[in-house]
C-alpha positions as CSV (number, residue, x, y, z in Angstrom):
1,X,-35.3,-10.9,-13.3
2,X,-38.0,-8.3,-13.1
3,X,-41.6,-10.0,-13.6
4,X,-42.2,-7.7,-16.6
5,X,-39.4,-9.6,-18.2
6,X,-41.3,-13.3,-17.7
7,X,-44.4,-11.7,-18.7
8,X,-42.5,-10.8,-22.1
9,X,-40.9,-14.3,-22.5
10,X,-44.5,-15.6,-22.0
11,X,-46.2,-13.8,-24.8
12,X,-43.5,-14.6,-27.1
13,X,-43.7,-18.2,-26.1
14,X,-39.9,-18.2,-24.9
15,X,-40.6,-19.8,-21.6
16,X,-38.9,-23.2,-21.9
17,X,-39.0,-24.7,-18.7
18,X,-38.0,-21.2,-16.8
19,X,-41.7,-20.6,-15.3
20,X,-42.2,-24.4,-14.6
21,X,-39.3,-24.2,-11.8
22,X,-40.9,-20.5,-10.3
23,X,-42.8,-20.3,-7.1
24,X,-44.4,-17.0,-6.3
25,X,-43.2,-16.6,-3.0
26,X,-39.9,-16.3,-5.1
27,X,-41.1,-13.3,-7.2
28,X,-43.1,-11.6,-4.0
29,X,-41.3,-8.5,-4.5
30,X,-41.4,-8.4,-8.0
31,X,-38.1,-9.5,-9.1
32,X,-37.7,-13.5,-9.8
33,X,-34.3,-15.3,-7.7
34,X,-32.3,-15.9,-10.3
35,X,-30.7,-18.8,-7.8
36,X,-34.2,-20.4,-7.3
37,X,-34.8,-20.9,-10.7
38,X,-33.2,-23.8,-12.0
39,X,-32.2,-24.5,-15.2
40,X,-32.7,-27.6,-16.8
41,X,-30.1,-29.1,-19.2
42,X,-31.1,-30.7,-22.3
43,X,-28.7,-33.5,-22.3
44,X,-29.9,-34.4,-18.6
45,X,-33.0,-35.0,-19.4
46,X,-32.3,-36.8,-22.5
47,X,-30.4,-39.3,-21.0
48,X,-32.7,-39.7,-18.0
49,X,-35.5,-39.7,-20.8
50,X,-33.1,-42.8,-22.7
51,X,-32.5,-44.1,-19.3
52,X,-36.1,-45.3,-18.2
53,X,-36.0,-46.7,-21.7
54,X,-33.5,-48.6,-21.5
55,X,-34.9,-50.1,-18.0
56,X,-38.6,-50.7,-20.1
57,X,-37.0,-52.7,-22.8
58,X,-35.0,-54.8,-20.0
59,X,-38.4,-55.4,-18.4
60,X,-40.1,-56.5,-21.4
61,X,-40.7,-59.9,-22.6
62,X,-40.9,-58.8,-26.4
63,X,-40.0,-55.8,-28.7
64,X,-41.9,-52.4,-27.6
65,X,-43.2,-50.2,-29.9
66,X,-43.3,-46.4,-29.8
67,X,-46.2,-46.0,-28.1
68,X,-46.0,-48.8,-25.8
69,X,-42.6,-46.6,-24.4
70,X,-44.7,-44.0,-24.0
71,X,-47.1,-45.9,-22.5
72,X,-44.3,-47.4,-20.2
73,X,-41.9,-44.2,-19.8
74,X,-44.3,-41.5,-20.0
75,X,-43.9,-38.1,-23.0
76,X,-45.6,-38.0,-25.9
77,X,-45.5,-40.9,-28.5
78,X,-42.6,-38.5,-30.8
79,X,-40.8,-38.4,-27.7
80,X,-40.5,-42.3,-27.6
81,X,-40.0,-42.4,-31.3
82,X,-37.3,-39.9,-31.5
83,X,-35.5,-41.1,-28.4
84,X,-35.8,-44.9,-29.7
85,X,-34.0,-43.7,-32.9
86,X,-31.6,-42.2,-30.8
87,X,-31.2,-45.2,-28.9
88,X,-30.4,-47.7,-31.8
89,X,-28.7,-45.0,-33.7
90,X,-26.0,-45.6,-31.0
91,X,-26.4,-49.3,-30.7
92,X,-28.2,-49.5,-27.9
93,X,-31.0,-50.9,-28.7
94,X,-32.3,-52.6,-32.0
95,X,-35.0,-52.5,-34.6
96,X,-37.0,-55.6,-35.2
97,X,-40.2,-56.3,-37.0
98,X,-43.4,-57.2,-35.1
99,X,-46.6,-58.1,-37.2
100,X,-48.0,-54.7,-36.9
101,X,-44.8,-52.2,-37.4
102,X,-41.8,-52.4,-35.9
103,X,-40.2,-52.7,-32.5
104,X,-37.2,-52.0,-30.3
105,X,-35.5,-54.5,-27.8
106,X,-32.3,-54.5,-25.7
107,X,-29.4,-56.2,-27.7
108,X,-27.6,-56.3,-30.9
């Protein structure tokens, strides 16, 4: 992939996670290895994402909130949110009230 072509996808903000995996010893001549860059599959890192959830809830002695997962786990606090909803959405995890919002814990 010709380095004209990455500076295109940047200024049209169509990046993803292409540039993040690029070295520039990779693009010394000008032309990116398409075999070093490596894509990243969505699903992958959702369930490693769901995973380290998971193992934070098992940890924790009481419900978590959003942002305490993304305290634990890391990402940004819609990241927690979204992947919590995810989460119980398949019964992994439930929804319970704490006396400031709610909460998710391990269990049915």
């Amino acid at each position: 992939m010709p380095i004209s072509e990455l500076l295109a996808l940047v200024e049209t903000g169509r990046t993803g996670r292409l540039l993040g995996t690029l070295t520039i010893a990779e693009c010394c001549d000008g032309e990116a290895n398409e075999d070093a860059v490596e894509l990243h599959s969505k699903a992958r890192l959702r369930e490693t994402y769901d995973a380290r959830i998971l193992e934070a809830l098992r940890d924790a002695d009481e419900p978590l909130s959003p942002s305490e997962v993304c305290e634990l786990v890391g990402g940004t606090t819609h990241d927690a949110r979204t992947a919590l909803q995810r989460l119980a959405a398949a019964k992994k995890i439930t929804r319970t009230w704490k006396s400031r919002g709610h909460g998710y814990q391990l269990g049915a």
